[in-house]
TORKOL-356100 format. One record per residue (C-alpha): residue number from 1; x, y, z; residue in one letter; chain. Coordinates in Angstrom, 1 decimal, m for minus. Layout:
N
SITE     k       c1       c2       c3   r   c
SITE   NUM        X        Y        Z   A   A
...
! end
This chain:
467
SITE     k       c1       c2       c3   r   c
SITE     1     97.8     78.5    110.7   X   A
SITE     2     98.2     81.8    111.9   X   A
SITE     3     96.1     83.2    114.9   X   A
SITE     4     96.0     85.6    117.4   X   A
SITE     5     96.9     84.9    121.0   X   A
SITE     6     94.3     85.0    123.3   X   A
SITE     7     94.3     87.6    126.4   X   A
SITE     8     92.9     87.2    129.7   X   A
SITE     9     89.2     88.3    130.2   X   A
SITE    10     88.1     90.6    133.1   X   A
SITE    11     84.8     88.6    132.8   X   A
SITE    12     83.0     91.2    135.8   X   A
SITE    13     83.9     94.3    134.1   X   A
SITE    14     82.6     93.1    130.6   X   A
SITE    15     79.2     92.2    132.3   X   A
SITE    16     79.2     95.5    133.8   X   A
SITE    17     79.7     97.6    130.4   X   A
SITE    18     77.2     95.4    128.6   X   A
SITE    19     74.6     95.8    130.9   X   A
SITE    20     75.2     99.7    131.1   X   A
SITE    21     76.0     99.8    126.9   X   A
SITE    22     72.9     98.1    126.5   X   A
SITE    23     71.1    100.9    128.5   X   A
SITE    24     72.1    103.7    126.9   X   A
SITE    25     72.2    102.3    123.0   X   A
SITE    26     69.4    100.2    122.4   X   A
SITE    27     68.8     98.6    119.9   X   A
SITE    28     72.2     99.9    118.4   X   A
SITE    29     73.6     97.4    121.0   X   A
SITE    30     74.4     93.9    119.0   X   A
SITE    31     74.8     90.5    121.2   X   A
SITE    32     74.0     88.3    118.5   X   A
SITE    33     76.3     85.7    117.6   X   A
SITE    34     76.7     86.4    113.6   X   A
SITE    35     77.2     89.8    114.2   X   A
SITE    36     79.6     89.3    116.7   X   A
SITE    37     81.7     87.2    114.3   X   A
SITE    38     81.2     90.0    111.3   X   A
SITE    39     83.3     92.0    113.6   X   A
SITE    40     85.9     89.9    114.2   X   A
SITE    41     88.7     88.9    111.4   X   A
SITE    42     87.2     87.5    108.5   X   A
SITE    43     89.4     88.3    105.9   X   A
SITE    44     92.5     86.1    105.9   X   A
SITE    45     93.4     83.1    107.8   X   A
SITE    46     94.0     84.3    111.4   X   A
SITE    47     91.6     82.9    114.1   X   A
SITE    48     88.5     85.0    114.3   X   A
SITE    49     87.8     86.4    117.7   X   A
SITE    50     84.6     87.9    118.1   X   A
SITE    51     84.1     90.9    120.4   X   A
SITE    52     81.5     90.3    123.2   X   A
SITE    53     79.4     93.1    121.7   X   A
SITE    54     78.7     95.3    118.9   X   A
SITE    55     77.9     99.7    119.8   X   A
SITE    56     77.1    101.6    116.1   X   A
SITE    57     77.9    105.4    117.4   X   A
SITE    58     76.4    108.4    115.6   X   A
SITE    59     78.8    111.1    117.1   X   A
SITE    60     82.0    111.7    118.9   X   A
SITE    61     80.5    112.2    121.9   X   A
SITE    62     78.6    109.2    122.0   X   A
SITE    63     82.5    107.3    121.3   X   A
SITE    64     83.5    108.8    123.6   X   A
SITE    65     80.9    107.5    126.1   X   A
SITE    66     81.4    104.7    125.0   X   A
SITE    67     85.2    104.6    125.6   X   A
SITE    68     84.4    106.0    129.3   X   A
SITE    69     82.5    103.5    130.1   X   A
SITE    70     84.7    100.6    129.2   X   A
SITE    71     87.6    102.4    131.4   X   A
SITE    72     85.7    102.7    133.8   X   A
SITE    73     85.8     99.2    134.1   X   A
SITE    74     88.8     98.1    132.5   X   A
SITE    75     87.2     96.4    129.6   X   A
SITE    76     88.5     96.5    125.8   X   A
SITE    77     87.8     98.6    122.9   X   A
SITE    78     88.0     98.0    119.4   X   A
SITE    79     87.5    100.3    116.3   X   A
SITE    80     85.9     98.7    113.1   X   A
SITE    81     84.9    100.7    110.2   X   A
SITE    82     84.7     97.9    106.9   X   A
SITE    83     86.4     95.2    108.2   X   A
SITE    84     89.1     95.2    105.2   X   A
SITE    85     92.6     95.4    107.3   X   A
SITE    86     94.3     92.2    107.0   X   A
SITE    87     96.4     91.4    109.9   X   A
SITE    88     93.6     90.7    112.5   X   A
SITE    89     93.1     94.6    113.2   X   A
SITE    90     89.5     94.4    114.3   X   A
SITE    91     89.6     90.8    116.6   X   A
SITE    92     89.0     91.0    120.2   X   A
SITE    93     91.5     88.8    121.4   X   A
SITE    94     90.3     89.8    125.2   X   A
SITE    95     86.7     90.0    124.0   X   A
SITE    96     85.2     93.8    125.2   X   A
SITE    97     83.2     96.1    122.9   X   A
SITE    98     83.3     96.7    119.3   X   A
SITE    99     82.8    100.4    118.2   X   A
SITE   100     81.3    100.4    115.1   X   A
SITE   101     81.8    103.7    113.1   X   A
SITE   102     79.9    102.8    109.4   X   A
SITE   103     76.7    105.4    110.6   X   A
SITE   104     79.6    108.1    111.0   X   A
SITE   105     79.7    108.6    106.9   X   A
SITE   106     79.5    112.2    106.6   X   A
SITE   107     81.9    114.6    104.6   X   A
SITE   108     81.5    117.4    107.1   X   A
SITE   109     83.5    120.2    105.4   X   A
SITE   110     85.3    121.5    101.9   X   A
SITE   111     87.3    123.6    101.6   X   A
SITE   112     88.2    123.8     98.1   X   A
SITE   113     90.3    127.3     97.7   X   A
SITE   114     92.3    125.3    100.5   X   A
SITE   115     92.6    121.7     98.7   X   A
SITE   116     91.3    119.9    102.4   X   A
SITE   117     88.5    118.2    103.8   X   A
SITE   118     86.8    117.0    107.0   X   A
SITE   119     85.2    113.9    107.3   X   A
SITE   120     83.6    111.1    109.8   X   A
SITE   121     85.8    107.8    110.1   X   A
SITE   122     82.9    105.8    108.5   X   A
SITE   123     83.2    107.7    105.2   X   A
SITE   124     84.5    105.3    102.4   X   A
SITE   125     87.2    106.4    100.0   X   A
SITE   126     84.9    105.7     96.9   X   A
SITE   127     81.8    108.2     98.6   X   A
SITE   128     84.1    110.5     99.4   X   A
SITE   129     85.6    111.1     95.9   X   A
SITE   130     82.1    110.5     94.6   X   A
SITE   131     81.4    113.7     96.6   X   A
SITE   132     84.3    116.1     95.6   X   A
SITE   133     83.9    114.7     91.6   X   A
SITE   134     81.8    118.1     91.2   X   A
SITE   135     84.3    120.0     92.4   X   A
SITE   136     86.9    119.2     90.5   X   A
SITE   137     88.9    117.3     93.1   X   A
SITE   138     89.7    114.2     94.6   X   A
SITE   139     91.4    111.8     97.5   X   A
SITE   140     94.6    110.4     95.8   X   A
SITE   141     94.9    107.2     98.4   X   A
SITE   142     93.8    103.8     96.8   X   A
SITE   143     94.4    100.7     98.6   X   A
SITE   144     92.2     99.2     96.0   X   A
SITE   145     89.4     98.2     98.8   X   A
SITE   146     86.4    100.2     99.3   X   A
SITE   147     87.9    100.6    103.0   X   A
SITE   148     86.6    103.3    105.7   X   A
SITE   149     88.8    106.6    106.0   X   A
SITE   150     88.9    106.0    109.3   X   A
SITE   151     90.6    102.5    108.8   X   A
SITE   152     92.9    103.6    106.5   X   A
SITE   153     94.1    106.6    108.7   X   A
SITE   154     94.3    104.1    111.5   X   A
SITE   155     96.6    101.9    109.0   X   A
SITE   156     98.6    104.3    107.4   X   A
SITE   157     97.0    103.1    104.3   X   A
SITE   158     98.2    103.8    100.8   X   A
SITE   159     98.0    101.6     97.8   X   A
SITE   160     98.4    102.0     93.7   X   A
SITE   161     98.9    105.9     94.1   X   A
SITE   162    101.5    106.2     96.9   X   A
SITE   163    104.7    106.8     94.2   X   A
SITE   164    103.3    110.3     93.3   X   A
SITE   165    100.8    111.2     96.4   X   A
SITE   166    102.3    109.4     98.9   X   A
SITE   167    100.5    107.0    101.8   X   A
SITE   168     97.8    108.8    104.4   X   A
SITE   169    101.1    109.9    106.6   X   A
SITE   170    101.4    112.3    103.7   X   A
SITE   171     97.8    113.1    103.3   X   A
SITE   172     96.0    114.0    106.8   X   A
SITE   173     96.6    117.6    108.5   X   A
SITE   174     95.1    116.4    111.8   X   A
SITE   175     92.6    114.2    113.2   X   A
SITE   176     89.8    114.3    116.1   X   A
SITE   177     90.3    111.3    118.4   X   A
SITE   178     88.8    110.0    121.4   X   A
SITE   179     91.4    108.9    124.2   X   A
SITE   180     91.5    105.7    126.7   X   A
SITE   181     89.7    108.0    129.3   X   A
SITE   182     86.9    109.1    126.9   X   A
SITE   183     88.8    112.5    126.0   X   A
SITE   184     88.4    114.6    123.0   X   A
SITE   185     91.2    116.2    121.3   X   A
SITE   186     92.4    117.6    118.0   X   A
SITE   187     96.1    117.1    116.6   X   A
SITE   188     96.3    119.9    114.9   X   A
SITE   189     94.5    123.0    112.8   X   A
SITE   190     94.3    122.8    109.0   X   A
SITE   191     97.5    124.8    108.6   X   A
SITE   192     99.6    123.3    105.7   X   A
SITE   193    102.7    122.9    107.9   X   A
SITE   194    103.3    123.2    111.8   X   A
SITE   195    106.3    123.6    114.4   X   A
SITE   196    103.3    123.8    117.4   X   A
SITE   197    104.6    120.7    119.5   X   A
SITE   198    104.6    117.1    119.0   X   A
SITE   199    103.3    115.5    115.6   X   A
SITE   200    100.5    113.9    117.3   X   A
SITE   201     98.7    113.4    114.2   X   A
SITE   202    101.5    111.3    113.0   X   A
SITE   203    101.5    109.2    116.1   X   A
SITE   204     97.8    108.7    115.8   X   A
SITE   205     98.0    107.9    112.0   X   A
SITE   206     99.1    104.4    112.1   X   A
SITE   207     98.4    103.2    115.5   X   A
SITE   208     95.6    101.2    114.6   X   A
SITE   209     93.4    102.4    117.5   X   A
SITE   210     95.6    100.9    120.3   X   A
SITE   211     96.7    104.8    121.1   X   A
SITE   212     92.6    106.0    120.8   X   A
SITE   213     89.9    105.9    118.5   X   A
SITE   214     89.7    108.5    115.4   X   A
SITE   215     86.6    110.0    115.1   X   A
SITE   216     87.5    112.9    112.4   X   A
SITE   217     90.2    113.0    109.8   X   A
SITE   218     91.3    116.3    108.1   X   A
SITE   219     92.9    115.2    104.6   X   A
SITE   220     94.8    116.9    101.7   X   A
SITE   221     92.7    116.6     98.5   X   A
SITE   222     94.3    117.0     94.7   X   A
SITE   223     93.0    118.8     92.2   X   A
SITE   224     91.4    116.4     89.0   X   A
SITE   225     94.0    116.0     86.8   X   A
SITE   226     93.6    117.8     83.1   X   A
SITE   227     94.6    114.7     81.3   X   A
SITE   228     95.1    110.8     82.4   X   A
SITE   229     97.5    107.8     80.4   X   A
SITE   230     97.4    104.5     81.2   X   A
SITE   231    100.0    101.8     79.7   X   A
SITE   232    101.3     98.6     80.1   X   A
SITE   233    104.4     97.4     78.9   X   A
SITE   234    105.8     93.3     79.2   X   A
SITE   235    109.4     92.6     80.0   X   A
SITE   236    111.3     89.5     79.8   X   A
SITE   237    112.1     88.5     83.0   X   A
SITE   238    111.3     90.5     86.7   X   A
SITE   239    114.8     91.6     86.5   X   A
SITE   240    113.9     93.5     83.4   X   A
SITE   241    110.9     94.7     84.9   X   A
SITE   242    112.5     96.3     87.8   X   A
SITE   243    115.1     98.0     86.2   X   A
SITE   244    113.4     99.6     84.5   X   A
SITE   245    111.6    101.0     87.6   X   A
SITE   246    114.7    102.0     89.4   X   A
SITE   247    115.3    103.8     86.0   X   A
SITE   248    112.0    106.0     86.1   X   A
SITE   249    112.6    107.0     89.5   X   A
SITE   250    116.0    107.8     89.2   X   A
SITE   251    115.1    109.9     86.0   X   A
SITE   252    112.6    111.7     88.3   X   A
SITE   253    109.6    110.5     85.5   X   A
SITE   254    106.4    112.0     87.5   X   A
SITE   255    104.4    109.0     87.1   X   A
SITE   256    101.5    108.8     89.6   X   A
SITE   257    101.0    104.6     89.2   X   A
SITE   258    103.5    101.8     88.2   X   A
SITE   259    102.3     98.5     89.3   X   A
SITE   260    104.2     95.3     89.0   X   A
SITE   261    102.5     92.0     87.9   X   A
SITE   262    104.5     88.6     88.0   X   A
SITE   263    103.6     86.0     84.9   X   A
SITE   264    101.4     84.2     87.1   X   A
SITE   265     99.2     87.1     87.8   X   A
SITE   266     98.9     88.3     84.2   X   A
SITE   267     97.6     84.4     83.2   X   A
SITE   268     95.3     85.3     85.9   X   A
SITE   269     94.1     88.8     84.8   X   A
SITE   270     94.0     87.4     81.3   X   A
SITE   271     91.4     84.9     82.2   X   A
SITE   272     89.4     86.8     84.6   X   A
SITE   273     89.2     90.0     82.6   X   A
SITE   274     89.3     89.1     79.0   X   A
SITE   275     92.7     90.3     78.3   X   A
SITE   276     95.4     89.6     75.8   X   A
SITE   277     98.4     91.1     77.8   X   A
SITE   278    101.8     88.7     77.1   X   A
SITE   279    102.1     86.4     80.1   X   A
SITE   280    105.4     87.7     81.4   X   A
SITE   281    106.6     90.1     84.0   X   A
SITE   282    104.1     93.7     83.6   X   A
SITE   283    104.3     97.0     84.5   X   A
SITE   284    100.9     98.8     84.9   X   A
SITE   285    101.3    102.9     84.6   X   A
SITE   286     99.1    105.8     84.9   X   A
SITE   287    100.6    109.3     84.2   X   A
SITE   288     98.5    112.8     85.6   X   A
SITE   289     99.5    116.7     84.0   X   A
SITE   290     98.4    118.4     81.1   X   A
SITE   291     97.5    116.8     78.1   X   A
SITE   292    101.0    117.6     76.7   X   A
SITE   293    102.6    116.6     79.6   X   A
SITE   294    101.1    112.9     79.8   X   A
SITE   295    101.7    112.4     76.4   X   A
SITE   296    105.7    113.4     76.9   X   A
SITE   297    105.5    111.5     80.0   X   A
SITE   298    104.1    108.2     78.4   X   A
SITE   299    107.0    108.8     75.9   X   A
SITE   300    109.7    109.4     78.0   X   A
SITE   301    108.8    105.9     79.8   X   A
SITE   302    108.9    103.7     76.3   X   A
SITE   303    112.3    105.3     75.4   X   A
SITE   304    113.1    103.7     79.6   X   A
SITE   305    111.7    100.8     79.0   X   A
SITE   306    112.8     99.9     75.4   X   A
SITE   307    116.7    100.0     77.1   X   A
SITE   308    115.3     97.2     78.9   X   A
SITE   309    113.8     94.8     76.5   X   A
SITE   310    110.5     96.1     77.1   X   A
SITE   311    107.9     94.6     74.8   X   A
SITE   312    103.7     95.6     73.7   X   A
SITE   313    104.2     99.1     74.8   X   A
SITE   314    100.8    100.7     74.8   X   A
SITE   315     99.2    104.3     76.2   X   A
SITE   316     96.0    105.2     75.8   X   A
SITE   317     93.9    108.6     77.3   X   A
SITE   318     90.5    106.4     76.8   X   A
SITE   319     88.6    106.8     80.0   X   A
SITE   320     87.4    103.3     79.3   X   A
SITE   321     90.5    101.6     77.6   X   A
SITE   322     92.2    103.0     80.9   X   A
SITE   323     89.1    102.1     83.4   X   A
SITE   324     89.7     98.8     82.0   X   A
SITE   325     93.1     97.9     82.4   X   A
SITE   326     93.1     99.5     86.5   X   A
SITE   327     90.0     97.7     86.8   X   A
SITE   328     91.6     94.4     85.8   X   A
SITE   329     94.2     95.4     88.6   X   A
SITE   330     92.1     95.7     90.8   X   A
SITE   331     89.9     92.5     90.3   X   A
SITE   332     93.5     90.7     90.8   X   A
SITE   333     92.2     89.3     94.1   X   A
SITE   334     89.4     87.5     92.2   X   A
SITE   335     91.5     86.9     89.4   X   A
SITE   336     94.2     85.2     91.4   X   A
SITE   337     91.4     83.1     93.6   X   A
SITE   338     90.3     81.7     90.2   X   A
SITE   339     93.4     79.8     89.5   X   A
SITE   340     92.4     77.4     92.1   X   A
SITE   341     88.9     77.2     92.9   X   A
SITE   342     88.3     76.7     96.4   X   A
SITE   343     91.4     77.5     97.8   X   A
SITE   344     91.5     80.5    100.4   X   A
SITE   345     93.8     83.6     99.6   X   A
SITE   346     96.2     84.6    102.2   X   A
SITE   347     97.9     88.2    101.2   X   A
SITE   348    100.8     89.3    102.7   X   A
SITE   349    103.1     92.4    101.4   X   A
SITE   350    106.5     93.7    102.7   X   A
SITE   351    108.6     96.9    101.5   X   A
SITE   352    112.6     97.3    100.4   X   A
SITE   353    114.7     99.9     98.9   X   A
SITE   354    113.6    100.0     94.9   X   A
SITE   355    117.1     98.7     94.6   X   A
SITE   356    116.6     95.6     96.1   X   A
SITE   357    113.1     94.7     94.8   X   A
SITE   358    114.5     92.6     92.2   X   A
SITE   359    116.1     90.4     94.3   X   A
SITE   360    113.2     90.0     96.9   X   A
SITE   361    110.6     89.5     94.2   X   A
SITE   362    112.6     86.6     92.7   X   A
SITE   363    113.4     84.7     95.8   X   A
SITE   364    110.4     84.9     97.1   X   A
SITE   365    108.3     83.2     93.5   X   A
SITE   366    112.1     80.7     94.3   X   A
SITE   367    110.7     80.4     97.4   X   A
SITE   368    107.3     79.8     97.0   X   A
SITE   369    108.6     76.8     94.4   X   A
SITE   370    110.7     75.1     97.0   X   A
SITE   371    108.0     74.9     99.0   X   A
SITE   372    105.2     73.9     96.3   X   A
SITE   373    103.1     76.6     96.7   X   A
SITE   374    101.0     78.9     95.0   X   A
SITE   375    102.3     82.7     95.5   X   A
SITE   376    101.4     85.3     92.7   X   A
SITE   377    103.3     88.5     93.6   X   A
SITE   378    101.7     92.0     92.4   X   A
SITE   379    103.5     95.3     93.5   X   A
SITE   380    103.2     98.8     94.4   X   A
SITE   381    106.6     99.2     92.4   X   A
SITE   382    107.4    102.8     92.8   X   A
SITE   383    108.1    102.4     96.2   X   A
SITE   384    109.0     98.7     96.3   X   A
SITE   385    105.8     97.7     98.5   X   A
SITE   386    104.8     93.8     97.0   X   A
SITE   387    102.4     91.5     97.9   X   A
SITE   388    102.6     87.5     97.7   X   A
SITE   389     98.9     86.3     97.8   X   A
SITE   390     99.3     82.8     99.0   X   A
SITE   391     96.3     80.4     97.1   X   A
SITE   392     96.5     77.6    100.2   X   A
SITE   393     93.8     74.3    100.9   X   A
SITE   394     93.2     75.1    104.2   X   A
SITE   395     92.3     71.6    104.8   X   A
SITE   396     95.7     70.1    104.0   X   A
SITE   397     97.7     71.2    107.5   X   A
SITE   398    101.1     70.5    105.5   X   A
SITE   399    100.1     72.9    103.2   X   A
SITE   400     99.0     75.5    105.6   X   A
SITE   401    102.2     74.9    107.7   X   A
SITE   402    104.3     75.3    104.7   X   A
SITE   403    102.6     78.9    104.0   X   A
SITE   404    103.1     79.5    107.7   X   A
SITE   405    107.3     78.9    106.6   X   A
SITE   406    107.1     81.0    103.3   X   A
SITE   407    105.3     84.1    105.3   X   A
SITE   408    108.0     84.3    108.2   X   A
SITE   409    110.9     83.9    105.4   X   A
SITE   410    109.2     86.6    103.3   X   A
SITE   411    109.3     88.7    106.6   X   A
SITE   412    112.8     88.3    107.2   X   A
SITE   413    114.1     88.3    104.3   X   A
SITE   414    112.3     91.8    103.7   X   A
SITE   415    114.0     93.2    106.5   X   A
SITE   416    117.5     91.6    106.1   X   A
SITE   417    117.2     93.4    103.1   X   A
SITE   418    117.1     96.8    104.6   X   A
SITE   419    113.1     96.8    104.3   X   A
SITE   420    110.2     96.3    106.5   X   A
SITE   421    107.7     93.6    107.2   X   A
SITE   422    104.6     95.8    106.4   X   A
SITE   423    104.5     98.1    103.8   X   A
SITE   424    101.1     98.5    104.3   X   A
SITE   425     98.9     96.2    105.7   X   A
SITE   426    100.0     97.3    109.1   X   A
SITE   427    101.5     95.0    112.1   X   A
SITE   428     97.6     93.9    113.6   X   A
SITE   429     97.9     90.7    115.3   X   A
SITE   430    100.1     88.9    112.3   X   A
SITE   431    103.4     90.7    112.2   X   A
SITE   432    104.1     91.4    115.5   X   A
SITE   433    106.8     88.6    115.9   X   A
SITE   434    108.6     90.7    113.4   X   A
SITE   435    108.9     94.2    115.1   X   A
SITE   436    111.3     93.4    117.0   X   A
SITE   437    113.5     92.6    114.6   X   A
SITE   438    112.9     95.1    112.4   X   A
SITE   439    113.2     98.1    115.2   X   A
SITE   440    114.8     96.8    118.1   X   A
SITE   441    114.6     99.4    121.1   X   A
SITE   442    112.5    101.4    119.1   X   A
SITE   443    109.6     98.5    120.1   X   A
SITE   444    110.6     99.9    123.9   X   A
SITE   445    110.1    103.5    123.4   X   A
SITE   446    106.7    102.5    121.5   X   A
SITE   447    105.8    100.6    124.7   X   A
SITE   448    106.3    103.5    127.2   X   A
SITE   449    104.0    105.5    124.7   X   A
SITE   450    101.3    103.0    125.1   X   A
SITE   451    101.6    102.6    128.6   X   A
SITE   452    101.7    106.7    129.3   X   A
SITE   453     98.4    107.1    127.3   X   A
SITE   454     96.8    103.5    127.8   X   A
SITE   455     97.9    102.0    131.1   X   A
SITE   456     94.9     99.9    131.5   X   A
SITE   457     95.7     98.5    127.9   X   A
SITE   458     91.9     99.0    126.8   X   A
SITE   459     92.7    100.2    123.4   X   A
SITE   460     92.6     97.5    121.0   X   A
SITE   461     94.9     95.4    123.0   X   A
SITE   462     97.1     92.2    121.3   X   A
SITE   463     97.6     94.6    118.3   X   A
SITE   464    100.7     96.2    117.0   X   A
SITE   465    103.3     95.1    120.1   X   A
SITE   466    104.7     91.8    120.4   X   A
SITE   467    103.8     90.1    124.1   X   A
! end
């Protein structure tokens, strides 16, 4: 199975910020034992490791107090906003204080002449596109969770959108964050572009709070499209399937979602949601413009697809014929638990050059069958992000320590291939034997960046760099 590696405690200095957190929050101070364990990682199969306390902060200011005191004394921090990262992001692997942002849930500012917003870490994606519906606009970053902005800045989120809108590098101007002395600063204005200094705002988007704490995020909003087409078309074999991807991207076909599904996730689907889709290789698409433009787009792609033996081509503008197919996509999860009741889910994605996603997708479902196991694939395809969602009995240690294999493989075989271990999901506590290999010296250079801004490692330590 595997788990974070546990850190050394400074057992004196803990005591010391609990009694003086304690003080100051109240009853916003949590020491129970359940809550505790809500904040550690519950959502795939690494050990959880529950912080020794729970603080829900209102304000900057008060994370920032927060933050002061636990350098005062040397004691761990660690962000949480849903608790829907996957590589043991929010554990506490030195136990210290868990900074809960959920109560900081307000869209502060609109600006819609300027296409940009300003919101609290807590916010979710859903409330805050429920918010700017009226206006006419929206956030274009879907990792398919109901996850905190906050969480996904702190990820470099992106999801089902990211071929046409790109990931939240792409989509935050500048953020407010709260540094491993407790101070405030901003990354940026709201300008468009900048040559004032060092990206800051990139370094903080991503660094999954082991560089500070983001306590505001500026973002890039889109205007509501005029007109919306979904399709799906089946292909042969994942071959087929990802051909004809490299083909739309190549052919510069504007489409803002293609989604792969591998035959075992369709059967899936099929059951779950009460579809009839052919249980081969998919692709999912969604196409955004004018309402002549989606309908040239959608036909551009069957003319694609049809030089690749693409089969049951359908588009359809239906708000629900289209809210039902994405939502079927998005139920995957479920849908894939279902095959075997009772099983835990263990997801895991990786990222190669579109060229190559052919080849990785198909030795890893070889993979997956020399080592018995159960491994849907689905896939950002556009940018040839996929994820293997392992269905493991986490009672039978020869299964689990098979999984364990087919994770590490997937891992270097993604970067062997010229791609990266985390596409998405971030490095947390589960990739970082991988880093290494993927950047070399590069780890190094990150390391002297910690250490100049962090040198008493209190910033979500035992994340992001290996030991």
């Amino acid at each position: 199975m595997a788990d974070g590696s546990a850190l050394p405690r400074n057992e004196v200095g803990i005591n010391a910020a609990l009694g003086i957190l304690k003080q100051q929050f109240g009853e916003r101070f949590q020491t129970g034992a359940s809550i505790r364990e809500q904040h550690g990682h519950t959502t795939t199969w690494i050990d959880n490791q529950p912080p020794d306390a729970v603080v829900f902060a209102h304000s900057t200011q008060e994370v920032s107090d927060i933050v002061k005191v636990c350098a005062a004394h040397r004691v761990p921090v660690i962000p949480f906003g849903t608790g829907t990262s996957l590589e043991g992001h929010v554990n506490a692997p030195a136990g210290g204080i868990s900074v809960d942002v959920s109560q900081m849930d307000k869209v502060l500012e609109v600006n819609a002449g300027d296409l940009d917003c300003r919101v609290q870490p807590g916010v979710t994606r859903m409330a805050l596109n429920e918010h700017l519906r009226d206006q006419g606009l929206f956030f274009p970053i879907d990792p398919g969770a109901n996850a905190s902005i906050g969480g996904m800045a702190a990820t470099r989120a992106s999801g089902t959108n990211a071929v046409r809108y790109g990931t939240m590098k792409d989509n935050v101007l500048s953020v407010e964050a709260v540094m491993a002395n407790g101070e405030i600063i901003r990354t940026a204005s709201r300008a468009r572009k900048t040559s004032a200094g060092y990206d800051l705002t990139r370094l903080m988007v991503g660094s999954e709070g082991t560089l500070g704490l983001i306590t505001e995020i500026t973002l890039r909003l889109q205007g509501i499209p005029e007109a919306i087409s979904a399709a799906s078309c089946s292909f042969p074999t994942m071959e087929a399937a990802c051909e004809t991807v490299m083909a739309v991207i190549q052919y510069g076909l504007p489409v803002a979602r293609i989604e792969l599904l591998d035959a075992l996730v369709v059967k899936a689907v099929n059951n779950y949601s009460k579809l009839t889709l052919s249980e081969t290789p998919l692709l999912l698409l969604e196409f955004h413009g004018s309402e002549a433009g989606v309908v040239e787009q959608a036909e551009t792609f069957g003319e694609i697809a049809g030089e690749f033996d693409g089969t049951g081509y359908a588009a359809t503008t239906s708000t629900e014929e289209r809210s039902k197919l994405w939502q079927a996509r998005h139920d995957a999860y479920w849908a894939m638990l279902a095959l075997r009741p009772g099983c835990k889910a263990v997801a895991t994605d990786v990222c190669v050059p579109i060229s190559r996603l052919a080849e990785a997708v198909t030795r890893s479902n070889d993979k997956a069958t020399e080592l018995d196991l159960i491994a849907p694939i689905v896939g950002h395809a556009g940018d040839g992000n996929f994820h293997a969602s392992l269905l493991i009995d986490m009672g039978d240690a020869a299964e689990v320590a098979r999984a364990a294999e087919f994770v590490s493989w997937l891992n270097d075989m993604a970067i062997e291939l010229g791609g990266t271990c985390t596409g998405e999901h971030g490095i947390g506590q589960g990739k970082r034997p991988y880093l290494r290999k993927e950047l070399g010296g590069a780890v190094d250079v990150m390391g002297a960046i910690k250490r100049a801004l962090d040198p008493d490692d209190i910033m979500n330590p035992g994340k992001i760099l290996p030991s």
